[in-house]
DOVOMAR-567260 format. One record per residue (C-alpha): residue number from 1; residue in one letter; z, x, y. Coordinates in Angstrom, 1 decimal, padded with zeros to 4 digits. Each point is the difference from the previous one (the first is absolute). Example, Ala and Ser with C-alpha at 12.3 -4.5 7.8 and 13.67 -1.06 7.14 Angstrom:
2
REC   pos   code       pz       px       py
REC     1      A    007.8    012.3   -004.5
REC     2      S   -000.7    001.4    003.4
***
This chain:
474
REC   pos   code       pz       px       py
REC     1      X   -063.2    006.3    008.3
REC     2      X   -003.4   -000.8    001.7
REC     3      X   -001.5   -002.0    002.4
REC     4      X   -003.8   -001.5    001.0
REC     5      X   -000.3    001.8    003.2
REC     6      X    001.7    003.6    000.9
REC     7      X    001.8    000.1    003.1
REC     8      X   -000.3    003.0    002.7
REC     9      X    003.5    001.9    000.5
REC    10      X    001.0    000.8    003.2
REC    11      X    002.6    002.4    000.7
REC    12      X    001.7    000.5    002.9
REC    13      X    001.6    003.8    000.2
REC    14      X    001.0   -000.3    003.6
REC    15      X    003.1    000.4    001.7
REC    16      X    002.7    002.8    000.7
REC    17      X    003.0   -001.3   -002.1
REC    18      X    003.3    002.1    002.3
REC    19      X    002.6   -002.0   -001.6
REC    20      X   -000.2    002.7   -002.8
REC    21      X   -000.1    002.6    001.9
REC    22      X    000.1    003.3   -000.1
REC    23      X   -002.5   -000.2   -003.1
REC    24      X   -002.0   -002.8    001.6
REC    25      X   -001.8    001.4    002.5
REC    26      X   -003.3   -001.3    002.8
REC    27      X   -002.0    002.8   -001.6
REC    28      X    001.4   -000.7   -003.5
REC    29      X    001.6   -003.5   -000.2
REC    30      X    001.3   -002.1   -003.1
REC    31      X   -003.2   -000.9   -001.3
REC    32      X   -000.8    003.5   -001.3
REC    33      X    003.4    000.8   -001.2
REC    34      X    001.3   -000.4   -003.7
REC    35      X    003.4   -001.5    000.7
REC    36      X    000.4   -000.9   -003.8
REC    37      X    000.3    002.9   -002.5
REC    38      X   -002.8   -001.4   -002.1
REC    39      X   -001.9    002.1    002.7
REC    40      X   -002.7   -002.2    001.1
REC    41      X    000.1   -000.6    003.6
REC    42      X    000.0   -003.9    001.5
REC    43      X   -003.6    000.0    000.5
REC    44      X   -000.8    001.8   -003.6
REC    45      X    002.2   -003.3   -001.6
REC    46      X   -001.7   -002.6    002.6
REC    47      X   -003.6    000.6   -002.0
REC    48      X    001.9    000.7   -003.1
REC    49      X    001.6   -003.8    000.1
REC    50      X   -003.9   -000.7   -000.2
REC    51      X   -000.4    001.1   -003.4
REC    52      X   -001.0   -002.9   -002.2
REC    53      X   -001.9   -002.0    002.5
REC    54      X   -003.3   -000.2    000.3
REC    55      X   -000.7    001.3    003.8
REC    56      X   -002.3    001.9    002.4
REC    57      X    000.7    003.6    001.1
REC    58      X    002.4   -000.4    002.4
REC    59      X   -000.5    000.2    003.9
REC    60      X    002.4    002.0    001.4
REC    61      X    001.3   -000.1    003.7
REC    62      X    001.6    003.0    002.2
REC    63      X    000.2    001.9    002.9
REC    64      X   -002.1    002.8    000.5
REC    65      X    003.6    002.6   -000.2
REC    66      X    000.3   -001.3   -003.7
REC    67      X   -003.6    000.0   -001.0
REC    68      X    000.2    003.0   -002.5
REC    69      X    003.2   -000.7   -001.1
REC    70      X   -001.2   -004.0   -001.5
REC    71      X   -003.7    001.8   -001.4
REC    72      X    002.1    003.3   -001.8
REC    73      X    002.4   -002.7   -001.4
REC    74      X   -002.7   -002.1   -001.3
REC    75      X   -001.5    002.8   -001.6
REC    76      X    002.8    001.4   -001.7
REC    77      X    000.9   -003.6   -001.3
REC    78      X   -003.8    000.3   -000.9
REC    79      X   -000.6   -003.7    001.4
REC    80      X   -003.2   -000.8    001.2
REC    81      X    000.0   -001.7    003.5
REC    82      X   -002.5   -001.7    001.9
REC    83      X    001.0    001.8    003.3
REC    84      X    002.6    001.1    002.1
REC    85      X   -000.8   -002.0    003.5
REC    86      X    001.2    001.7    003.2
REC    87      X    002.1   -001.8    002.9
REC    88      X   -000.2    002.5    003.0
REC    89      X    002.5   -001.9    001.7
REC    90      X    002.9   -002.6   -001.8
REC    91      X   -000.2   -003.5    000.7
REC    92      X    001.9   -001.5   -002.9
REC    93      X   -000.9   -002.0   -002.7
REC    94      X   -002.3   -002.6    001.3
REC    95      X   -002.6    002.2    001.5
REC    96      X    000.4    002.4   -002.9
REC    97      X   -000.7   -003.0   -002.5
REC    98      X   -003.2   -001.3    001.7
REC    99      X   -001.6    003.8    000.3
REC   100      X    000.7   -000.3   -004.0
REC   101      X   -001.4   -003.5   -000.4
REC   102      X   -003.3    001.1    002.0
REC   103      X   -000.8    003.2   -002.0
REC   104      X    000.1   -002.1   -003.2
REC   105      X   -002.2   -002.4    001.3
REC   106      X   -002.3    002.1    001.1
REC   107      X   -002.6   -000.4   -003.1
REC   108      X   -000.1   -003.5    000.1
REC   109      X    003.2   -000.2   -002.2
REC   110      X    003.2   -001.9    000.7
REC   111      X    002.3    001.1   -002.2
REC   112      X    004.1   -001.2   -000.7
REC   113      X    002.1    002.7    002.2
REC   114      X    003.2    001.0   -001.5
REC   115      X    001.8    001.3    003.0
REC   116      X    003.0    002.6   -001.0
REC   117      X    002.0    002.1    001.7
REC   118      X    000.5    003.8   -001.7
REC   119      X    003.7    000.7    000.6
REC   120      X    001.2   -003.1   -001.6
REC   121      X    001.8    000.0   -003.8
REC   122      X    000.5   -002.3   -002.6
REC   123      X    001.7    000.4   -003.4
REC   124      X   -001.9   -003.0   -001.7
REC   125      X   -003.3    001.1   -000.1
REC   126      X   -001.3   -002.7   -002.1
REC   127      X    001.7   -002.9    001.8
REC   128      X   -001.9    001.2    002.7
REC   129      X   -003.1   -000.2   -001.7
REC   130      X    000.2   -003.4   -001.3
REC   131      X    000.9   -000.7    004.4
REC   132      X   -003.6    001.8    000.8
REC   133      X   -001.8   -002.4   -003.2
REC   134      X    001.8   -003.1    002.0
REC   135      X   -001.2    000.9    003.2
REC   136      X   -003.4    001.2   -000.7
REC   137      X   -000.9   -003.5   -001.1
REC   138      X    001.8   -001.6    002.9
REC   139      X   -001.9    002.7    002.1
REC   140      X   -003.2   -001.2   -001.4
REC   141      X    001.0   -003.5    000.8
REC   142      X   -000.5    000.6    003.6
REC   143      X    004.0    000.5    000.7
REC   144      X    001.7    003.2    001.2
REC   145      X    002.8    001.2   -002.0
REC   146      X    003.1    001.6    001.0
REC   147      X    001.8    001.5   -002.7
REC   148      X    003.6   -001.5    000.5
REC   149      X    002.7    002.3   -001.7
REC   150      X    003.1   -002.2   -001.1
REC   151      X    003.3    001.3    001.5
REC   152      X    002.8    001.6   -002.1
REC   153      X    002.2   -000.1    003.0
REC   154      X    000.6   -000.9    003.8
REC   155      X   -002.3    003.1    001.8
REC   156      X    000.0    000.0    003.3
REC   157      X   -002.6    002.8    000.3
REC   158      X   -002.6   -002.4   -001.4
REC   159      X   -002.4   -002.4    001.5
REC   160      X   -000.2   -003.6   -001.8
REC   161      X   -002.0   -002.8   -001.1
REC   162      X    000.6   -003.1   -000.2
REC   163      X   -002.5   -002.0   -002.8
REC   164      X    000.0   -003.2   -001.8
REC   165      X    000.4   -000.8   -003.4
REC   166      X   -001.9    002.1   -002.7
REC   167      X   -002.6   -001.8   -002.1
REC   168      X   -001.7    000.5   -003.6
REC   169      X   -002.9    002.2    001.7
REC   170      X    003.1    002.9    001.2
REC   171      X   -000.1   -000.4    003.6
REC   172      X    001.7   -001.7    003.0
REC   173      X   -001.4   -001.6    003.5
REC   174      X    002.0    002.3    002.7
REC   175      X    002.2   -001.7    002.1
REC   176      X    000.7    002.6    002.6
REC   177      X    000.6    003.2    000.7
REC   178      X    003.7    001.4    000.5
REC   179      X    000.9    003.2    002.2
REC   180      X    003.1    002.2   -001.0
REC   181      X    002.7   -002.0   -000.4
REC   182      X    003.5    000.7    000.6
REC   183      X    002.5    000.3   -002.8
REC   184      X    001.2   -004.0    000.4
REC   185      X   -003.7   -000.7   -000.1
REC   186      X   -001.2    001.5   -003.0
REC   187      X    003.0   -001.4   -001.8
REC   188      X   -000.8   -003.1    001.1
REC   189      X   -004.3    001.0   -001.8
REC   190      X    002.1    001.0   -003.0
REC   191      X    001.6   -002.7   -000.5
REC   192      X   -002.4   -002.8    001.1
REC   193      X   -002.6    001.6   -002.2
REC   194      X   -004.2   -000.6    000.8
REC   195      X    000.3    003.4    001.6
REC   196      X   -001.3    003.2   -000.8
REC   197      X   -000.3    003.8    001.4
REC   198      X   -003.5    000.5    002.0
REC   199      X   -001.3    002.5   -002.3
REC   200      X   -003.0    001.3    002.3
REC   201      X   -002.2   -000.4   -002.7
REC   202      X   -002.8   -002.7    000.5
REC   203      X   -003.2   -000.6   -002.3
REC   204      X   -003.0   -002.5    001.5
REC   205      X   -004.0    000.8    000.0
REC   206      X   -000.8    001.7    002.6
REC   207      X   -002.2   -002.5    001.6
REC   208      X    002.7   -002.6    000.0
REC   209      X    002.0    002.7    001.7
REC   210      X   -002.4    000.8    002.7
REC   211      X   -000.8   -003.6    000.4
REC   212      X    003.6   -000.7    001.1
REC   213      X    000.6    003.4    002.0
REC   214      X   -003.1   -001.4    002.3
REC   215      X    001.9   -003.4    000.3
REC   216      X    002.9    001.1    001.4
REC   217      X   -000.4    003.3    001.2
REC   218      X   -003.5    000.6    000.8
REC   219      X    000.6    003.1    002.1
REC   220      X    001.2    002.0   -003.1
REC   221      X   -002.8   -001.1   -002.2
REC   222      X   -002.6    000.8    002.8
REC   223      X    001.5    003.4    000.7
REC   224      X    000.0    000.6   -003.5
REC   225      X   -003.4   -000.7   -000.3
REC   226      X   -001.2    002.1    002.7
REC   227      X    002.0    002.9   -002.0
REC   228      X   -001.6   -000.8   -003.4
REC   229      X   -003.6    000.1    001.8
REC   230      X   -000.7    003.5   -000.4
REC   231      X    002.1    001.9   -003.1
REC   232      X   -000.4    003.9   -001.1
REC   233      X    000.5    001.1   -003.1
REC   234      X    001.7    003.6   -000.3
REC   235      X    000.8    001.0   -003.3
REC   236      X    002.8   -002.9   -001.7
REC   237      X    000.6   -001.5    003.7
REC   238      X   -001.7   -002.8    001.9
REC   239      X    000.3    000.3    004.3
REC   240      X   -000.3   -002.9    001.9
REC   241      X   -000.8    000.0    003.6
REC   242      X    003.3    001.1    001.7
REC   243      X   -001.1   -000.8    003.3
REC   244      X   -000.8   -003.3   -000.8
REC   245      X    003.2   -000.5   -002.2
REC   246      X    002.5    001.3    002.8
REC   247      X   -000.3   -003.4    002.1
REC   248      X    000.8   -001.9   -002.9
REC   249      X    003.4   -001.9    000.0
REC   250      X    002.5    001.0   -002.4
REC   251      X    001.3   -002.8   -002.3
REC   252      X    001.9   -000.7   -003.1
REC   253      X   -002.4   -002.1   -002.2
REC   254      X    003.1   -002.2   -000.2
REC   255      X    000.2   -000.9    003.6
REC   256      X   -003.8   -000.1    000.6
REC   257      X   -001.2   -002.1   -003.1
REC   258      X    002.6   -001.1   -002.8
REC   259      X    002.6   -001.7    002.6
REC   260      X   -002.9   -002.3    001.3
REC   261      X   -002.5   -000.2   -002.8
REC   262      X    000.6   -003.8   -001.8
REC   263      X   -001.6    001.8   -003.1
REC   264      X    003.4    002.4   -001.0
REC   265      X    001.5    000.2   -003.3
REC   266      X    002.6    001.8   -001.4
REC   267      X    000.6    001.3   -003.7
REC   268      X    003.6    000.3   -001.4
REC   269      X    000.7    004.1   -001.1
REC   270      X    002.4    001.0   -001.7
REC   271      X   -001.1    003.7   -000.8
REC   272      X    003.6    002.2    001.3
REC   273      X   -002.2    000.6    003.1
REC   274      X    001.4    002.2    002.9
REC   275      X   -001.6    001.2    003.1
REC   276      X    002.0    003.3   -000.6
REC   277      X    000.9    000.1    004.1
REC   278      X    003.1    001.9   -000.3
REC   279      X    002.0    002.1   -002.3
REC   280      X    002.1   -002.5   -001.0
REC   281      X   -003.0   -001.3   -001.1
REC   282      X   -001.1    003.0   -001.6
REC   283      X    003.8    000.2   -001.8
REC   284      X   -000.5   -003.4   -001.6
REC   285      X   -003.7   -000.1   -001.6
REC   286      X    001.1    003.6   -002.2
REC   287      X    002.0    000.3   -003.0
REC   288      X    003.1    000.9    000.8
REC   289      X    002.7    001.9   -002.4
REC   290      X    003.4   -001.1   -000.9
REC   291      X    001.6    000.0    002.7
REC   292      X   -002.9   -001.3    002.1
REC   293      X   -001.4    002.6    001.6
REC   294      X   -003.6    000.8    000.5
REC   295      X   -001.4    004.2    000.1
REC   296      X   -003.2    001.1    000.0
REC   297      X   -001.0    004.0   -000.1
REC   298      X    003.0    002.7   -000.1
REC   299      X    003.4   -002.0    000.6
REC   300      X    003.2    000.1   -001.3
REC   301      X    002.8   -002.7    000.2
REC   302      X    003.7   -000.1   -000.3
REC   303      X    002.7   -002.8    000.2
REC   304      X   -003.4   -001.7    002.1
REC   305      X   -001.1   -003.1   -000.7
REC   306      X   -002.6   -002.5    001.6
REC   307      X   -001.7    002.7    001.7
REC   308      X   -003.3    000.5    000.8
REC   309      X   -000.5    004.4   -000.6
REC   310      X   -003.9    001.1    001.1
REC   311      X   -000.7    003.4   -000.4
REC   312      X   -003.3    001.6    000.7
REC   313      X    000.5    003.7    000.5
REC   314      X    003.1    000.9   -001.1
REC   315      X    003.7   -000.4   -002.1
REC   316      X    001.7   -003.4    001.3
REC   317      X    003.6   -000.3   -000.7
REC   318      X    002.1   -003.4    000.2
REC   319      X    003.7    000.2   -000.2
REC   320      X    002.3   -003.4    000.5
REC   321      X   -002.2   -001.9    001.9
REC   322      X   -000.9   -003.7   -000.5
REC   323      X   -003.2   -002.1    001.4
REC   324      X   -001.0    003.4    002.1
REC   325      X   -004.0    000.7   -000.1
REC   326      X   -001.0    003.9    000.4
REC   327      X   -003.7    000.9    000.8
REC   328      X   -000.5    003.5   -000.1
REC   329      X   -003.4    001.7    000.9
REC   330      X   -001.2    003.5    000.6
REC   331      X    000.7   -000.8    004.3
REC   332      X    002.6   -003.1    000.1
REC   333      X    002.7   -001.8   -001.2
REC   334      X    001.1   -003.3    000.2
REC   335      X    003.2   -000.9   -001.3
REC   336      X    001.1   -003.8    000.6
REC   337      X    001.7   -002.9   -001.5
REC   338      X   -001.6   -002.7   -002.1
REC   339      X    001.1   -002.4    002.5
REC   340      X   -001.4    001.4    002.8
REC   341      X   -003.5    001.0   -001.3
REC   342      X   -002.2   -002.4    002.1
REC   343      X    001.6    002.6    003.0
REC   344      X   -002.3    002.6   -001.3
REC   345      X   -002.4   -001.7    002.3
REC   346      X    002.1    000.4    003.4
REC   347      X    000.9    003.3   -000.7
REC   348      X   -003.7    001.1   -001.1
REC   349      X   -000.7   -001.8    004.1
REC   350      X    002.7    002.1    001.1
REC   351      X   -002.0    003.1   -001.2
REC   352      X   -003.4   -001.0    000.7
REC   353      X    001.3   -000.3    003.7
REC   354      X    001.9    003.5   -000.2
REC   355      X   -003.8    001.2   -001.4
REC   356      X    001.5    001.5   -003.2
REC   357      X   -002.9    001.4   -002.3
REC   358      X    001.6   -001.4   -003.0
REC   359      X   -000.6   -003.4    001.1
REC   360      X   -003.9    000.6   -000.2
REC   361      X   -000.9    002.3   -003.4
REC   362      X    001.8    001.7   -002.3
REC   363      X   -000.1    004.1   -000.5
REC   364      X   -002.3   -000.5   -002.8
REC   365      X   -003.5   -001.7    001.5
REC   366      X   -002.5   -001.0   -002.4
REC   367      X   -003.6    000.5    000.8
REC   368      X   -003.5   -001.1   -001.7
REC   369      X    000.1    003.7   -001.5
REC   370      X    003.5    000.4   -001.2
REC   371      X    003.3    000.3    002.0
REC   372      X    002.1    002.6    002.1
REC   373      X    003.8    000.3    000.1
REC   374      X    000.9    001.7    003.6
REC   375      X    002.4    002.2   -001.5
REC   376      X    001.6    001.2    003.5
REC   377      X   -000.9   -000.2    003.6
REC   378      X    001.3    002.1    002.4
REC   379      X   -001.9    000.7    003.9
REC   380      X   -002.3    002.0   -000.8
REC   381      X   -001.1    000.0   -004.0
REC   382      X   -000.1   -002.7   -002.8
REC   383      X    000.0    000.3   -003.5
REC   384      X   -001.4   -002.4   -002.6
REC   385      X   -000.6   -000.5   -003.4
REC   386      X   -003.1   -001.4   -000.4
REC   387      X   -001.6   -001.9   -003.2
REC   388      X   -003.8   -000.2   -000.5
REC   389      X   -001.0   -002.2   -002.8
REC   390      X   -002.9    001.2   -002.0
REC   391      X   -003.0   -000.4    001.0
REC   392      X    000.6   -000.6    003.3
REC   393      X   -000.5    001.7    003.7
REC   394      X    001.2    000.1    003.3
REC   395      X   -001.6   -000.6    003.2
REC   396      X   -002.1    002.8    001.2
REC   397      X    002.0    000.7    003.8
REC   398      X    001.6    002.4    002.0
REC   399      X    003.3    000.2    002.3
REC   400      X    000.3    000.8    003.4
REC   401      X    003.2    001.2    000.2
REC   402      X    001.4    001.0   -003.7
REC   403      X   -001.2    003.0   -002.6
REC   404      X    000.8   -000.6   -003.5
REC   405      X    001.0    002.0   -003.0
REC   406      X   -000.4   -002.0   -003.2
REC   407      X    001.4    001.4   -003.8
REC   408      X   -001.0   -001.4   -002.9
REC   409      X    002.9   -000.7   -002.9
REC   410      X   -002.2   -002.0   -002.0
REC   411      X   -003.3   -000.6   -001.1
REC   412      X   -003.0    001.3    001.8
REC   413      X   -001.4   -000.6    003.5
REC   414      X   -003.3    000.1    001.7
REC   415      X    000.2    001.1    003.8
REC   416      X   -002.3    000.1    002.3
REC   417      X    000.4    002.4    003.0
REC   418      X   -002.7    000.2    002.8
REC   419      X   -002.9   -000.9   -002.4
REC   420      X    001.5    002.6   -002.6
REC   421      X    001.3   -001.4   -003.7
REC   422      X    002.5    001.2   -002.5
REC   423      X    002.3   -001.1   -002.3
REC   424      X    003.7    000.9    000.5
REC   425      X    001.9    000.1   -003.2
REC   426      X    004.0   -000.9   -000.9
REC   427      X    001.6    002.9    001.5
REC   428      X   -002.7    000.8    002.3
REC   429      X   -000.3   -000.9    004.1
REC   430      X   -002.0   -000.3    002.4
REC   431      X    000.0    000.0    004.2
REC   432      X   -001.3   -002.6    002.3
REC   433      X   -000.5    001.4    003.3
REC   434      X    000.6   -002.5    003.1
REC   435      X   -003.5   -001.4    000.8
REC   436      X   -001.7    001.0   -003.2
REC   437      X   -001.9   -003.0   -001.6
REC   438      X    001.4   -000.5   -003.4
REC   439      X    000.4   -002.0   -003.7
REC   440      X    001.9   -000.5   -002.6
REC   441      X   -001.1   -001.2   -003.2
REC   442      X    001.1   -000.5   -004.0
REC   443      X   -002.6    001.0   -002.2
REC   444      X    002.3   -000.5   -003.0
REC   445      X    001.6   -002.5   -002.6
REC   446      X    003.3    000.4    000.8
REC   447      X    002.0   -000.9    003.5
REC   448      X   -000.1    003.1    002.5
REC   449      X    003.2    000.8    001.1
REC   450      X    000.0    002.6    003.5
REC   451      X    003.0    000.4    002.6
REC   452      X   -001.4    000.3    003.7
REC   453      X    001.5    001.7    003.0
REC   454      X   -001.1   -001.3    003.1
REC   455      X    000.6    002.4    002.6
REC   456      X   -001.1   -000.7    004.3
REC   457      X    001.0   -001.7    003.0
REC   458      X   -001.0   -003.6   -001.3
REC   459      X    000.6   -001.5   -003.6
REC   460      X   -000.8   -003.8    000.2
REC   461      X   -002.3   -001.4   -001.9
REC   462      X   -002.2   -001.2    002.4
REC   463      X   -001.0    003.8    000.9
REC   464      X   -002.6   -000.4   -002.6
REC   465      X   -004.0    000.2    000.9
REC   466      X   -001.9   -001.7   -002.7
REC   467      X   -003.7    001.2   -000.6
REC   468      X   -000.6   -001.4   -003.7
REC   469      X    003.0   -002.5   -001.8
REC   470      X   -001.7   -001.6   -003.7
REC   471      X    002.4   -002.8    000.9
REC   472      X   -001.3   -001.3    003.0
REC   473      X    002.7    000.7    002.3
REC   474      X   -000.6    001.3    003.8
***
């Protein structure tokens, strides 16, 4: 496949995703997550369904919680990206989409913006292709594309739009645009046809875009604008001006442009799309054996069928049951009917509002340098299992009110103590007193392994002084 003019990718690896929770987490939400066993997470498959076209390095946009998490999965994929852009402060997807369409203008260019989401799936990767092809020449036309996906049933959990008929050049003037309808409703879509699943995915140069977003909702674009005026560049990551970008409104680019613009289109896709917002949803996009049932990691099933069986941590075992889901990870459970899965959401409310822990993070918390598992917690001493990844360091600091023992079981560490270096080999430890400035580093080719024991009045992980960080953190 190939085309005149590359278009500029823009992702959109936002969002918290706590209808799957307990493995979907605000500090490590769908996006990130493999939920197939092919092992690639969402975002990993969203440039993946890229492949073949002929395309700018994509412009990636999250929140400054996820920042390292969207660069180290880049780099392991080992694609390229033109820069992961920063929003300090969520405002949905209109905002988000101008801040996009001014950095790629900002050298005089105006390219075709191909606006994806990264926790979205699709089973027909090259339908979905021959969709982008379709819309890129519409989008250079001067129109903006929605990409309409054509409904295999009556969802209610779905918005709509409503489009004319579909002509030789692959696209459809929009109509309207339909909220969630009830279950009589979308029956009544089904059956009447011309309607088709708001996909969230949009394509359009980005001067068209911008021209439009200053027509009907000049406050956003101006806002944006002031936020774009003065960007840093720190490392893979662009910062706008958060100051600036906190008074902006926050808008769905569907209710501030594409219900009002006289210039939207729609193309027909039918590429087994899913939005993956539940783990129903999650049940029906993976192979499933014989007797329907979906398991991923250490499960075992008996007399079970049509079951969901997640296992991160440890042996899951099914016996008798039918349409159940059970999520294990190393700190929560969810067990839960199929039927009832969009409840995941009121009871993950329910525990916010309790202020459960589990609701947040998980025990394992990835970090720019590796990982740590908090083994246990008690009052007064933590233990960990930490992961360095070669070549990499922690943050020169110190602690107020913790000491630290640390004890190699793998690979070799460099430690800094007060000024003083050595390296600590497997088998060897080595004492952090409270207040002492200190460093840990990886010198070597393989993954350092080390279990810490926190031991003081305070353990949070705010009690940590700063003095030197490679990755730009405070």
């Amino acid at each position: 496949m190939s085309t005149l003019i590359m278009f500029l990718p823009v992702i959109m690896a936002g969002g918290s995703g706590s209808r799957l929770w307990p493995l979907s987490r605000p500090l490590y939400p769908k996006q990130f997550l493999p939920l197939e066993n092919n092992g690639h997470t969402l975002l990993q498959q969203t440039v993946q369904r890229l492949e073949k076209l002929e395309y700018l390095p994509p412009l990636l946009i999250c929140n400054e919680e996820h920042r390292f998490l969207a660069a180290e999965q880049m780099r392991v994929k080992g694609t390229g990206h033109g820069g992961i852009l920063l929003e300090p402060f969520g405002r949905n997807t209109a905002p988000a989409i101008a801040l996009a369409a001014l950095r790629s203008m900002a050298n005089g260019e105006d390219p075709v913006l191909l606006v994806l989401a990264a926790d979205h799936y699709m089973d027909d990767v090259a339908a979905f292709q021959e969709a982008v092809l379709k819309a890129q020449m519409a989008a250079e036309e001067g129109f903006l594309v929605t990409f309409g996906i054509q409904p295999t049933h009556a969802e209610t959990g779905y918005g709509y739009v409503k489009a004319g008929k579909t002509g030789a050049q692959g696209y459809a003037h929009i109509q309207s645009f339909v909220e969630k309808p009830d279950e009589v409703t979308a029956q009544r879509y089904l059956a009447e046809g011309g309607y088709y699943w708001n996909s969230g995915m949009f394509m359009f140069k980005a001067s068209r875009y911008l021209e439009e977003l200053g027509r009907y909702r000049p406050d956003i674009l101006e806002a944006c604008q002031r936020s774009m005026a003065h960007v840093s560049v720190d490392m893979d990551f662009l910062r706008i001006d958060a100051a600036a970008f906190e008074g902006c409104p926050s808008e769905s680019i569907d209710y501030a442009v594409m219900e009002h613009t006289d210039r939207a289109v729609v193309v027909p896709m039918e590429a087994g799309w899913s939005d993956v917002g539940s783990w129903s949803a999650v049940w029906e996009v993976n192979d499933k054996d014989d007797a329907g049932n979906v398991s991923h990691g250490d499960v075992a099933l008996h007399q079970s069928s049509n079951c969901l069986a997640y296992s991160q941590s440890r042996l899951v075992s099914l016996v008798g049951l039918d349409n159940i889901m059970v999520v294990e990870t190393k700190d929560a459970v969810l067990v839960a009917s199929r039927d009832n899965a969009q409840e995941v959401k009121t009871l993950v409310e329910r525990l916010k509002a309790e202020g459960r822990k589990e609701v947040l993070q998980h025990r394992e918390v990835y970090r720019p340098w590796g990982k740590y598992d908090a083994i246990d917690c008690e009052a007064r001493y933590q233990v960990k299992r930490i992961t360095v990844n070669p070549g990499q360091k922690l943050s020169v600091q110190m602690h107020h009110h913790r000491s630290e023992h640390w004890v190699v079981v793998s690979g070799t560490a460099l430690v800094g103590i007060n000024g003083e270096e050595q390296l600590v080999a497997e088998n060897q430890s080595v004492y952090i007193p409270l207040g002492a400035t200190h460093f840990m580093a990886n010198p070597g080719k393989i993954p350092l392994e080390l279990i810490e024991v926190q031991s003081g009045a305070y353990l949070g992980e705010d009690d940590i002084v700063r003095f030197e960080d490679i990755y730009g953190r405070q």
